[in-house]
C-alpha positions in Angstrom: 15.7 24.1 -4.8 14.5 25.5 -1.6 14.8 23.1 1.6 12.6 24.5 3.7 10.5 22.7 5.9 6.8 24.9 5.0 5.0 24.5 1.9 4.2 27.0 -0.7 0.0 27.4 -1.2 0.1 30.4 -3.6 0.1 28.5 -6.9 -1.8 26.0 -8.7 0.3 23.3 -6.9 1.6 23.4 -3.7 5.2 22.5 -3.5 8.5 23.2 -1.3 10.6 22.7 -4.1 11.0 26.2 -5.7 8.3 25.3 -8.7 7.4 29.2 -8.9 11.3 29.8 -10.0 11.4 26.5 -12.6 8.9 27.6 -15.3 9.6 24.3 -17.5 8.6 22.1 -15.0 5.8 24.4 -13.6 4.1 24.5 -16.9 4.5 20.6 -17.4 3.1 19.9 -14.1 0.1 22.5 -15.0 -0.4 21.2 -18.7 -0.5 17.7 -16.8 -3.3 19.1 -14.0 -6.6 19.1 -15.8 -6.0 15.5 -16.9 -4.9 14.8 -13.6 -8.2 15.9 -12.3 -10.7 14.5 -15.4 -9.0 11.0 -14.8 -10.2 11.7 -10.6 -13.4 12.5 -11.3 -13.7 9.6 -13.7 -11.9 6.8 -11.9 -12.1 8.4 -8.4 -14.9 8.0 -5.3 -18.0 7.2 -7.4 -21.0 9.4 -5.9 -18.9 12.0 -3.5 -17.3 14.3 -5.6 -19.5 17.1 -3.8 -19.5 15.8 -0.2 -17.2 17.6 2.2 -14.7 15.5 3.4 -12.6 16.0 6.7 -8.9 15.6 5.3 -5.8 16.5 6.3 -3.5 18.5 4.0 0.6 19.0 4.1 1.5 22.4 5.3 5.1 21.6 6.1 7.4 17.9 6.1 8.5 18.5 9.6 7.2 14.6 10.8 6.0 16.2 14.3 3.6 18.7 12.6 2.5 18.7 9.1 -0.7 18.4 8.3 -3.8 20.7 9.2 -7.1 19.6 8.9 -10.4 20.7 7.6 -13.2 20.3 5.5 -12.9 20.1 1.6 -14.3 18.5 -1.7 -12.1 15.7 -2.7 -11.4 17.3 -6.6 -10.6 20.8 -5.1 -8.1 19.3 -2.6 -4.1 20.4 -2.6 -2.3 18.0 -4.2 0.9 18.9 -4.2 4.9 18.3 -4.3 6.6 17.6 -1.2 10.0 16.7 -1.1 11.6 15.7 3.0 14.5 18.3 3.9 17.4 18.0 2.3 20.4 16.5 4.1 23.4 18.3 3.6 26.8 16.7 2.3 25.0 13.1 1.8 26.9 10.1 0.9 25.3 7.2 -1.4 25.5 4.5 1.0 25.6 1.1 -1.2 26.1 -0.4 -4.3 29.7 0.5 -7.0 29.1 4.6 -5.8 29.0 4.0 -2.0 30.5 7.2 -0.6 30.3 9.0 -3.6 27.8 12.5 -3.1 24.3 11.1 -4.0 23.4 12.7 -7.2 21.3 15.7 -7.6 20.7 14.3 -11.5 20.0 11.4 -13.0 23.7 9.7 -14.1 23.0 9.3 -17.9 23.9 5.7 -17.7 20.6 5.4 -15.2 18.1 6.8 -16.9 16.3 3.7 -18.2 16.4 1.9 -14.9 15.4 5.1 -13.0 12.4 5.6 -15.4 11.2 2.1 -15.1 11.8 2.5 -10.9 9.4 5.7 -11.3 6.6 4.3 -13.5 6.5 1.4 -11.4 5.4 2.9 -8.3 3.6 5.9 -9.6 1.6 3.5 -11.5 0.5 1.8 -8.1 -0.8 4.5 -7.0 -3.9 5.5 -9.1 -4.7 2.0 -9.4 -5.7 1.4 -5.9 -7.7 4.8 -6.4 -9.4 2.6 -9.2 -9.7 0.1 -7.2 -11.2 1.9 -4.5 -13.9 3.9 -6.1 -17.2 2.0 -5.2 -16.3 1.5 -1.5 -17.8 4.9 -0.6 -21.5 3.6 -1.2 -21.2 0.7 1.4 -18.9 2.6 4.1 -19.6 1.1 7.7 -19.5 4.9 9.2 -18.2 8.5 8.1 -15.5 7.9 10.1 -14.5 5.1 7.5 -15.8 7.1 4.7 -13.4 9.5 5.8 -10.5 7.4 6.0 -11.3 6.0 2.9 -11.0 9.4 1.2 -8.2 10.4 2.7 -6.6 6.8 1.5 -7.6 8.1 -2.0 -6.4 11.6 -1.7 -3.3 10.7 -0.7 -2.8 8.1 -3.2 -3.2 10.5 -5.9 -0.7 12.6 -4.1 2.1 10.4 -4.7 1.2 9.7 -8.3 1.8 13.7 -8.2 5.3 13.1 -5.9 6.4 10.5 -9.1 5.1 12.5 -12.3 7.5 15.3 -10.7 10.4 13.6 -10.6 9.7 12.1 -14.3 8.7 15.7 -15.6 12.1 17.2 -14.4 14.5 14.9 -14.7 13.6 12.8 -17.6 12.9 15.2 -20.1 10.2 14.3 -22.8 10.0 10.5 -22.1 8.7 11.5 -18.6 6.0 13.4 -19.9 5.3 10.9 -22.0 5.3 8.3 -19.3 3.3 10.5 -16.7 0.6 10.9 -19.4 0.8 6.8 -19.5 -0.2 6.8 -15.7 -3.4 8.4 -16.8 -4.2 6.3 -19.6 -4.1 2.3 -17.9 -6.6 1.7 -16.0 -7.2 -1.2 -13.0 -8.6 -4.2 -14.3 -8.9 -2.9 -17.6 -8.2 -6.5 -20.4 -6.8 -3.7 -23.0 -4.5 -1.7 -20.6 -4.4 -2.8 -17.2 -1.9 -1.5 -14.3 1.6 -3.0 -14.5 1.4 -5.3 -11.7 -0.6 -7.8 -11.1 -2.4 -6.9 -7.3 -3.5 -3.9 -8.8 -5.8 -5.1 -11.3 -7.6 -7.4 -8.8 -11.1 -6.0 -7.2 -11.8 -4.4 -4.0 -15.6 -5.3 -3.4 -16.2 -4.9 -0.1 -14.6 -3.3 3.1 -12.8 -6.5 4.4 -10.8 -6.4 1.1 -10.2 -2.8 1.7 -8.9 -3.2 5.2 -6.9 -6.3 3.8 -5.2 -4.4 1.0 -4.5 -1.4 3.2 -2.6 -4.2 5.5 -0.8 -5.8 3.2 -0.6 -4.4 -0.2 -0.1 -0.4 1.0 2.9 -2.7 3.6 4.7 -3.7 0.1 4.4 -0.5 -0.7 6.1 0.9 2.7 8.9 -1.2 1.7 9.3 -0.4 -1.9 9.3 3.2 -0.2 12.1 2.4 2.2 13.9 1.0 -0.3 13.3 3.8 -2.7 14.6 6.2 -0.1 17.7 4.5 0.0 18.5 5.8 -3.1 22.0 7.9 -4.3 19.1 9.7 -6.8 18.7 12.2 -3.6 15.3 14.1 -5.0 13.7 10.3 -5.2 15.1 9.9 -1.7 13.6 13.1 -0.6 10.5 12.0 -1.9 10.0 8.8 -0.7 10.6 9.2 2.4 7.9 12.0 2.8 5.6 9.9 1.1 6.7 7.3 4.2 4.7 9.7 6.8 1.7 9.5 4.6 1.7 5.9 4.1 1.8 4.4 7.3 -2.2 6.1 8.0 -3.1 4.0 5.1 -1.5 0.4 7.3 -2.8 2.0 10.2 -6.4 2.0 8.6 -6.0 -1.4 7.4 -5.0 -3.0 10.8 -7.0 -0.9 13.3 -9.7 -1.6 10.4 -9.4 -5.7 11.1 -8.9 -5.7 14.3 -12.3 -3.9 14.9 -13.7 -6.1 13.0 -12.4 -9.0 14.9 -13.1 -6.8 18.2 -17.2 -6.8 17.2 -17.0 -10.5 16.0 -15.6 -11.8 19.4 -17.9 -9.7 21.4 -21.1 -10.6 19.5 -19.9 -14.8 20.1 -19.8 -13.9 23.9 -22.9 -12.3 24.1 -24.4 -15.0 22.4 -22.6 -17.7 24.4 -20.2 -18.8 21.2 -17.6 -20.3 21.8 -16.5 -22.8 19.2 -14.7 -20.0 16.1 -15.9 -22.7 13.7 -20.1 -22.3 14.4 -19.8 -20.2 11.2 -23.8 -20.5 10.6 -24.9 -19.6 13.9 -22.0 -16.6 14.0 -23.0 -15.0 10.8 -26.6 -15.1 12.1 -24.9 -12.5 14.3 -24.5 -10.6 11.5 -20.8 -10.4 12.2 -17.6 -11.8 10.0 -16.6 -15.1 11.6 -13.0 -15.4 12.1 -12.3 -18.6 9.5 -13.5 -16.4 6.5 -11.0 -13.4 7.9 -8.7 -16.3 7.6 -9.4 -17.1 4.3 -9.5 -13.3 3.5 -5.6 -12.5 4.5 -4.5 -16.0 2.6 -5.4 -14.1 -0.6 -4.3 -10.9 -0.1 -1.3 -11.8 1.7 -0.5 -14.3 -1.5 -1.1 -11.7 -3.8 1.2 -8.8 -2.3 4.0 -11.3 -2.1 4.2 -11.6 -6.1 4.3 -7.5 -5.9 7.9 -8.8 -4.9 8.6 -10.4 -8.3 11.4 -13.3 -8.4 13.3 -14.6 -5.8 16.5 -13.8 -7.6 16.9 -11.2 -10.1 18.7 -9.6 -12.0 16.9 -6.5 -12.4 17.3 -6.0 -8.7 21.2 -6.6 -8.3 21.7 -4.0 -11.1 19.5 -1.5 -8.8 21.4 -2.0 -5.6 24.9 -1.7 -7.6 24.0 1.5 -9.2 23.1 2.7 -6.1 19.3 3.4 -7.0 17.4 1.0 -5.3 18.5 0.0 -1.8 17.4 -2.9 1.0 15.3 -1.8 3.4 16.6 0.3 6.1 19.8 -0.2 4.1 21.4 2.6 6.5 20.6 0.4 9.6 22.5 -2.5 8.2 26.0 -3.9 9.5 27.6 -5.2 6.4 29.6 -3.5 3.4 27.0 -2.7 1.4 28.2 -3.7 -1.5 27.4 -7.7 -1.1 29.8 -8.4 -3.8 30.5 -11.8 -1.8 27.9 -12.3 0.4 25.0 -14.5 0.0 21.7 -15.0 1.2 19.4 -18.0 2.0 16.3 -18.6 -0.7 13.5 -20.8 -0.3 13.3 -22.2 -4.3 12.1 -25.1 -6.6 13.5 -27.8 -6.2 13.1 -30.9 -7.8 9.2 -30.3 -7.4 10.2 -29.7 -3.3 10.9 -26.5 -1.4 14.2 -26.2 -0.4 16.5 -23.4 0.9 19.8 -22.5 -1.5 22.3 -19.9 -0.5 22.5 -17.6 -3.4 24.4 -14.3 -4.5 22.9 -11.5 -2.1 22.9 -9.3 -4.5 20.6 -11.6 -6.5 18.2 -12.2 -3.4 17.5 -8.7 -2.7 14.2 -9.5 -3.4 13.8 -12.1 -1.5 15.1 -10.3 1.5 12.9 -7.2 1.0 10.0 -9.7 1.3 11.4 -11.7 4.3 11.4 -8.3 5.7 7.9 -7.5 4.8 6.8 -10.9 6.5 8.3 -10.1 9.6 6.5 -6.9 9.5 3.2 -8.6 8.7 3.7 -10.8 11.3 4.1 -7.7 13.7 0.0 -6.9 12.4 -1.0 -10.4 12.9 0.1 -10.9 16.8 -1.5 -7.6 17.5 -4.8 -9.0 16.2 -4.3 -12.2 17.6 -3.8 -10.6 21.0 -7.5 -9.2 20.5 -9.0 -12.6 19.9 -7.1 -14.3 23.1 -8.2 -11.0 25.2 -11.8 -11.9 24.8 -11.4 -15.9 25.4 -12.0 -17.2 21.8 -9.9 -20.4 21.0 -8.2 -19.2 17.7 -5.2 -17.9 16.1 -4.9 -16.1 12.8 -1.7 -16.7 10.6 0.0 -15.9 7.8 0.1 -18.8 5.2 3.8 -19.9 3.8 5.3 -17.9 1.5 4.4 -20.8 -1.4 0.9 -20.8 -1.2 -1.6 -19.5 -3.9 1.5 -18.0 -5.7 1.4 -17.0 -9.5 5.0 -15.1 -9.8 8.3 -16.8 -8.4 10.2 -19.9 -7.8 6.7 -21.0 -6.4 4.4 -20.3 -9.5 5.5 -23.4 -10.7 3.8 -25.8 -8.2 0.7 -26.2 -5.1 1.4 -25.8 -1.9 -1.6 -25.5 1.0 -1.1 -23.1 4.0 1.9 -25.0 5.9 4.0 -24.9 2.7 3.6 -28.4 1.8 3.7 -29.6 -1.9 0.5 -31.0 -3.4 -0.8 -32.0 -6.3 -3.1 -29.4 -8.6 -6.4 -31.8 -8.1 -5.7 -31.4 -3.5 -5.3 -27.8 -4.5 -8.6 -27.8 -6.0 -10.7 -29.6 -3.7 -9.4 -27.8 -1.1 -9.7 -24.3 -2.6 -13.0 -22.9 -0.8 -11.9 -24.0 2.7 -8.4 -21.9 1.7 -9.5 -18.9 0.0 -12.4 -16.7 0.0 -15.6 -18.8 -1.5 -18.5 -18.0 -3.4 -20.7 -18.2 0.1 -17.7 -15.8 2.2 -18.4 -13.4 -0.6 -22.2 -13.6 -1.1 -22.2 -13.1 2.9 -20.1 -10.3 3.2 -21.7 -8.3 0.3 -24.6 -9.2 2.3 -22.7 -7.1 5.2 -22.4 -4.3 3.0 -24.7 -1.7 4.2 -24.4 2.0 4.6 -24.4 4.3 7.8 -24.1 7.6 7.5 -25.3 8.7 10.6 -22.8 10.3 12.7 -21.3 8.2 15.6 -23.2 5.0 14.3 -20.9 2.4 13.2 -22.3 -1.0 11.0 -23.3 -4.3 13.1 -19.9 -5.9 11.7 -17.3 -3.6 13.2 -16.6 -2.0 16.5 -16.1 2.0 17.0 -12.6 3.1 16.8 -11.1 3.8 20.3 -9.6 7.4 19.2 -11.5 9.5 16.9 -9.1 11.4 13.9 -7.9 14.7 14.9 -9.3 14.1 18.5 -12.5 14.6 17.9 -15.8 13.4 19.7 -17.6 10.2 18.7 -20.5 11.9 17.2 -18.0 14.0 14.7 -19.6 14.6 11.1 -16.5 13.1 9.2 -17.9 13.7 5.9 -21.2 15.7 5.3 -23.0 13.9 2.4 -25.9 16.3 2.1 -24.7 19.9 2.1 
């Protein structure tokens, strides 16, 4: 398997892992292709299939350098296989194999666990595609549009970067399984997507910039995790597919905070200044900061159950067979094997919430998710910092880790915002002033107009500061009518 750091263009699928010299797998991946591309143009941006889009496409995994960019329809763009360089002589660093070489092929033992590890986050990956695909009719500007699409593109990449991997090492059951990815569909009552998050809707461009926050931020740590792994080819792969994913969180936050940037200055030109005038702010035509509120206790409460239980089984058998690691397991100061340690979990107890020192390696969960709060909570100051910059008395924040919760210790009872226990009937009554209402959604749709003029940007949101790839306000980001 070449290691190189270019990328090879001259086949059907671009790749820089030697797919011109494996003719098993290169005829897998092309018998794969067409349905591949009927399931994009089916479940893919509704209405833009033709429009020239202004993406960015992997010429090499070298971090400080890879992409090029240029103007392309979104069902003739390169997907491709891109695996990071290889590192020579590397150690698995955790688990029952630690210092063992990490494995070239899958350990026969592994292959069920493996498989599921694949599916799992390949099937992700189409499904916010699906969920995505009437967003490009309402887009704020091109230069949204754009990032939208290049969100999708990319997206459909990594399902590519998994159905690899299951085509080559797993035989028949990963072609099997990569077929699968094509079948389920988001939302859909007869075959839905494997995890919960990604079978909820995306109606309107504050849910996108929410799920781009939050939900593509579980998926950074699933990533780092994933690249942890003694499986080196899924380690090689995820953590390319790191570079690509952290545009998509980019998109999400700088996508908020504009959005709190053009609230905040519409207030002061009015002379606002109570955060809580929603009637007279969305006369502004802006999105007053208590429904963002409401907006990130949903999506923030749905990502966490992408976690899955606060101990687990499934988890602890990962780590020790050296497949699925913590995140930034190689920046960690312990054995790394966790045989003894423990780790503090907020659980059920007794109807109350109460921290319990369990196993570690059962919590592994839960830590992956403390993590991802603390990284969430990185976001959150940035955007509060925006709000306290223009003088508006108001803080956004992250709701406890119990609230709104339908898998874990914490599906079992209520708990509002602060994390304290209440009864179903207070959870109730207090829903609509909690989570997005019937009126927060009638007003955003409301919102949801197109501009497609270049440089013009909705009422509702500010003008990024730095256009992509450098270029000039006014840049045509995608050319609707060509």
């Amino acid at each position: 398997m070449p290691d190189g750091m270019n990328v090879d263009y001259d086949g059907l699928i671009p790749n820089n892992v030697g797919l011109a010299e494996d003719a098993r797998v290169k005829k897998a991946l092309e018998t794969w292709h067409p349905g591949y591309i009927d399931w994009w143009k089916d479940m893919g941006p509704e209405g833009f299939q033709e429009a020239l889009v202004y993406l960015r496409t992997a010429v090499s995994v070298d971090p400080k350098g890879w992409a090029r960019f240029d103007y392309v329809k979104m069902p003739e763009y390169k997907w491709g296989i891109l695996l990071a360089p290889k590192v020579e002589n590397r150690l698995i660093g955790f688990g029952q194999h630690k210092g063992e070489p990490a494995w070239q092929e899958i350990p026969g033992e592994y292959r069920g666990m493996l498989r599921r590890l694949m599916v799992i986050q390949g099937d992700t990956e189409p499904a916010s595609v699906e969920q995505q695909r009437h967003l490009g009719k309402t887009a704020p500007s091109l230069y949204d549009l754009r990032n939208l699409f290049q969100v999708n593109v990319e997206e459909g990449r990594h399902l590519w970067a998994m159905v690899y991997l299951l085509q080559k090492y797993l035989g028949k059951d990963g072609r099997e399984e990569a077929e699968e990815l094509l079948n389920r569909r988001s939302g859909n009552a007869d075959s839905p997507r494997m995890l919960g998050a990604f079978n909820e809707a995306t109606p309107d461009w504050v849910s996108f910039f929410m799920f781009t926050f939050f939900t593509d931020r579980d998926g950074k740590m699933q990533l780092e995790a994933l690249a942890q792994s003694g499986f080196d080819p899924l380690s090689r792969t995820c953590r390319f597919m790191l570079t690509e994913e952290a545009h998509h969180m980019f998109v999400g936050e700088t996508g908020v905070q504009r959005i709190i940037e053009r609230t905040c200055e519409a207030m002061k030109a009015a002379g606002i200044s109570d955060p809580t005038d929603v009637e007279r702010i969305r006369a502004l035509g802006v999105v007053d900061l208590p429904t963002l509120q409401r907006k990130m206790n949903l999506h923030f409460s749905l990502t966490l159950d992408l976690f899955g239980n606060e101990v687990s089984t499934n988890a602890a058998n990962a780590y020790n067979a050296g497949m699925k690691g913590r995140y930034r397991e190689d920046k960690i100061e312990d054995d790394h094997r966790l045989l003894d340690a423990t780790y503090p979990v907020l659980r059920c107890i007794d109807g109350q919430i109460a921290q319990e020192a369990v196993p570690a390696l059962s919590a592994l969960n839960m830590r992956l998710r403390d993590d991802y709060v603390q990284d969430c909570q990185g976001g959150v100051n940035r955007w509060n910092k925006a709000i306290e910059k223009a003088g508006i008395q108001f803080r956004l924040t992250l709701p406890h880790v119990a609230f709104n919760r339908r898998i874990g210790e914490f599906s079992r009872l209520h708990a509002d915002p602060e994390g304290r226990v209440i009864d179903a009937a207070t959870f109730a009554a207090n829903h609509d002033r909690w989570l997005p209402n019937a009126d927060d959604n009638l007003y955003i749709t409301g919102l949801m107009k197109p501009v497609d003029a270049a440089g013009a940007y909705a009422g509702w949101i500010a003008a990024p500061k730095v256009g992509i790839d450098n270029k000039p306000g006014h840049f045509e980001y995608v050319k609707i009518w060509n």
